[in-house]
Structure formats: C-alpha cells, structure tokens
C-alpha positions as CSV (number, residue, x, y, z in Angstrom):
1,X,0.0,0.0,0.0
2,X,2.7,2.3,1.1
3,X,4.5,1.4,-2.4
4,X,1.5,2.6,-4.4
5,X,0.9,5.9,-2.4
6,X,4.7,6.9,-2.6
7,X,4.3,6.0,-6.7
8,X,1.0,8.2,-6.9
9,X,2.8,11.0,-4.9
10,X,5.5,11.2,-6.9
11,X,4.4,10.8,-10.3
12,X,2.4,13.6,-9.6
13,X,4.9,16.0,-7.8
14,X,6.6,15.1,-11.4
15,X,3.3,16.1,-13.0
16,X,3.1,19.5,-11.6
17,X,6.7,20.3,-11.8
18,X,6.5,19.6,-15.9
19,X,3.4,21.7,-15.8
20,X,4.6,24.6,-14.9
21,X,5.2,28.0,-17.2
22,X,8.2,30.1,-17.2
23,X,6.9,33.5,-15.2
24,X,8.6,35.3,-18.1
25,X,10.1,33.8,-21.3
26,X,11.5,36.7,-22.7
27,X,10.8,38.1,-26.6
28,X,6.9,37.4,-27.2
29,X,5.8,36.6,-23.6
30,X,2.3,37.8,-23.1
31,X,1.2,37.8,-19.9
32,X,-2.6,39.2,-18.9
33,X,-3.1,40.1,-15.4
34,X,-6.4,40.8,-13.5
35,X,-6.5,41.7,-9.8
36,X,-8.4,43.6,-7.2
37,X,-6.6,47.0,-6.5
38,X,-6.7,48.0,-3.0
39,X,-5.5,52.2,-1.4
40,X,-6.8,54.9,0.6
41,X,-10.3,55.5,0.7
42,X,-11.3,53.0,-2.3
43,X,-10.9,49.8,-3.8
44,X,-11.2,48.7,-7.8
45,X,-10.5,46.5,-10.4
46,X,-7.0,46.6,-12.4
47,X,-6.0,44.5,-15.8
48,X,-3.0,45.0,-17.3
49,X,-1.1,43.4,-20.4
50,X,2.7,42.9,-21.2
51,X,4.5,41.7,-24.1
52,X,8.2,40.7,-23.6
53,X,10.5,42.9,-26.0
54,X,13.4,40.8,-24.9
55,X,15.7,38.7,-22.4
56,X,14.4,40.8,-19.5
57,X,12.4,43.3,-20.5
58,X,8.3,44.2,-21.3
59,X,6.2,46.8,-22.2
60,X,2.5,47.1,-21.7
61,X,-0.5,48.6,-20.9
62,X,-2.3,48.8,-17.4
63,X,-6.2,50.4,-17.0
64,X,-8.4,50.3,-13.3
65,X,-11.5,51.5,-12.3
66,X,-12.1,52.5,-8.4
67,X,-15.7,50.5,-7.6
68,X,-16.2,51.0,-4.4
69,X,-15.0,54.9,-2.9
70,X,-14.9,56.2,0.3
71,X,-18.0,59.5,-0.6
72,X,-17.2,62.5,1.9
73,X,-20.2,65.0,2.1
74,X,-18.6,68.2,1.4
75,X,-17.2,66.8,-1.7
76,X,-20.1,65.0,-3.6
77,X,-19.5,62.0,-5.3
78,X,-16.4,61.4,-6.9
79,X,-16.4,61.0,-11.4
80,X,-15.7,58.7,-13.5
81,X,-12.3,60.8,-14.3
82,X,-11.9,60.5,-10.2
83,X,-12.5,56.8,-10.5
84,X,-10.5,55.7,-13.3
85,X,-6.6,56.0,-14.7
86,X,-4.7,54.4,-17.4
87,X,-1.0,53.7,-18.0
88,X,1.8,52.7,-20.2
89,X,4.6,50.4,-18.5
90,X,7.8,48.8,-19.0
91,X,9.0,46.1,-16.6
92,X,12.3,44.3,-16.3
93,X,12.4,41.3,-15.5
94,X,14.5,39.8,-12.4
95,X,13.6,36.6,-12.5
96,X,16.7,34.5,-14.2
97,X,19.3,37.1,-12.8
98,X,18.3,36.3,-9.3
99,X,17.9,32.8,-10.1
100,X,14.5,32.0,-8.8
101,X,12.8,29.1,-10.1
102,X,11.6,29.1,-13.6
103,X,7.6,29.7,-12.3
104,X,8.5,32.9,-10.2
105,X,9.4,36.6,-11.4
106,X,10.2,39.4,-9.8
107,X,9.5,42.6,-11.6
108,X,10.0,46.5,-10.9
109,X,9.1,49.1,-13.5
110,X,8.2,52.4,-14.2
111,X,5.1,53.5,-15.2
112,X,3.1,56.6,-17.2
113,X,-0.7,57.5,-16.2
114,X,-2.9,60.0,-17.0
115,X,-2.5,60.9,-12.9
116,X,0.7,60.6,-12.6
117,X,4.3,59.2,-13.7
118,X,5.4,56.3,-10.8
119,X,7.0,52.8,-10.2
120,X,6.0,49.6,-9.5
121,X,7.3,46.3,-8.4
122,X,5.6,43.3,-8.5
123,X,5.5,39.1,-8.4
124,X,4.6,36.6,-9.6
125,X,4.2,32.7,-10.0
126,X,2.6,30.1,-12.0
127,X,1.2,27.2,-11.0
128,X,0.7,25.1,-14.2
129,X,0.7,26.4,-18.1
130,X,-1.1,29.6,-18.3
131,X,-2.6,30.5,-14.2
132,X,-0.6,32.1,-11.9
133,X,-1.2,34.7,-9.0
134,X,0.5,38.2,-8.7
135,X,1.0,41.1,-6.3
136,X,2.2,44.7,-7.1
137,X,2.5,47.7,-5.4
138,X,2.7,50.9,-7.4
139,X,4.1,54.5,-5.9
140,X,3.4,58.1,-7.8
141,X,7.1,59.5,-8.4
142,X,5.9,62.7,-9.9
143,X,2.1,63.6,-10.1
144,X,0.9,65.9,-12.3
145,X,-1.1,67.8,-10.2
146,X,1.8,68.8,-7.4
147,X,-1.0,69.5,-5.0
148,X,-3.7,67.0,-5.3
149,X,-7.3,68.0,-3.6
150,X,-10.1,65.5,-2.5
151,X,-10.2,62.8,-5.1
152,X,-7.1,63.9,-6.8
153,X,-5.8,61.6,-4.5
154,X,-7.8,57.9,-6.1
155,X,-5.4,56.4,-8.7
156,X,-2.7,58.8,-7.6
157,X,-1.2,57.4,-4.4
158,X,0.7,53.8,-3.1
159,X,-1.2,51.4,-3.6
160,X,-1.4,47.2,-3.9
161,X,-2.9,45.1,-6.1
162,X,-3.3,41.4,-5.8
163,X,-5.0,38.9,-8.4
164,X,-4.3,36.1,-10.6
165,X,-2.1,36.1,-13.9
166,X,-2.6,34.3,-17.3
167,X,0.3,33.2,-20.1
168,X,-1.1,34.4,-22.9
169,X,2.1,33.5,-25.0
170,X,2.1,31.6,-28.5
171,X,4.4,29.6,-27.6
C-alpha cells in the first residue's frame, strides 16, 4: 500500500513540476493580469497586459477603475475621471538574474498615467501552463497635479494590487 501511495505521490509531484510556465520567457511573452486594487479610501478592479520585447524586458499597458470609494459629504461624489486611470509600462524582469525558479518573477518598472508618472514592483508565479497569481504595489514619483485635492488623490497614491495572472504566450 505504502508502495502505491509513494508512486502516486511522486508521479504527480513530477506532473506538476513539468506543468509549470516560465513566469517570463522573454521576446513574445504575453502575460494578462487581473486583480483587485486595494488604497486609501477605495478599492477597484486593475487588468493589465505585457508583451516581452526581450531577455528581460516588457512593455505594456495597465487600466483600473475605483468600484467602491470612500464619498465624503462636502465633496459629492467622486467622477468617473476621479475613479479611473490608465498607464503605459515597461518592466524588467529579475527573475533568471536572481535565479529563482523558472515559475516565479520578480518585476520593478516604471510606469506613465494619466494621474501621474510612478514605479511599481511586483511578483509573480505560476502554477501550471497559463494560471498564476501576482502582487504589485505601485508609488506616484511625480504627479501631475503637485497638490492634489479630494479625489485627486484615487489612482494617484501607493497602492497594492493582488490577483491572478494568465500566459497568454504563443508559444
């Protein structure tokens, strides 16, 4: 009996180790990301998209909307401007040059809104060919608006962001 567990056990321990993606393959990755967005006084949705350009390197698009916003009276209620930003991003990859397992990246970028210009770092790891999970924080580095009023502040502050992640590549 013990024979015939240990065999199941590892044949699939082997299974899921041959099942799993690269987190980043370099030139033509695609990788689609979708994840709940999480800072002061609101929460959202975020989906982003990166194509790899090369070794270590991507460049993609991110867009959220804020769903749910802390209203303050003496404000009103906050736009759809308020509530939603877009940005262009480029990522490099850490991943290989750190020497973490094939199925785990670690990314920091840079990244250009229509709130602000900031950074991000982020991680992420797949469990089998094409479904992984992520997590990313992003930081403003220089906002637009130097002095941000009232709602200014949604999409233009630190904040965290936590979903799952899809391989998208054709390869």
């Amino acid at each position: 009996m013990m024979k015939k567990v240990f065999l199941a056990a590892m044949i699939s321990v082997f299974g899921v180790s041959q099942a799993q993606t690269d987190a980043f393959t370099g030139r033509g990755d695609g990788k689609v990301q979708i994840g709940a967005n999480f800072q002061k006084w609101g929460t959202g949705i975020q989906v982003s998209f990166d194509r790899g350009l090369g070794e270590s390197f991507s460049f993609g698009v991110q867009g959220g909307y804020l769903l749910g916003v802390k209203e303050f009276d003496v404000l009103g209620k906050p736009d759809a401007g308020d509530r939603f930003d877009v940005k262009l991003r480029a990522n490099a990859h850490l991943g290989d040059v750190m020497g973490l397992p094939q199925n785990f990246d670690i990314y920091p970028g840079l990244d250009l809104g229509l709130k602000n210009f900031g950074g991000h770092i982020g991680a992420r790891f797949f469990f089998n060919k094409g479904l992984g999970v992520f997590a990313e924080t992003q930081f403003p580095l220089a906002r637009y608006n130097t002095e941000p009023e009232n709602y200014e502040f949604l999409n233009n502050q630190f904040n965290v962001t936590l979903g799952v992640s899809f391989d998208i590549s054709p390869k």
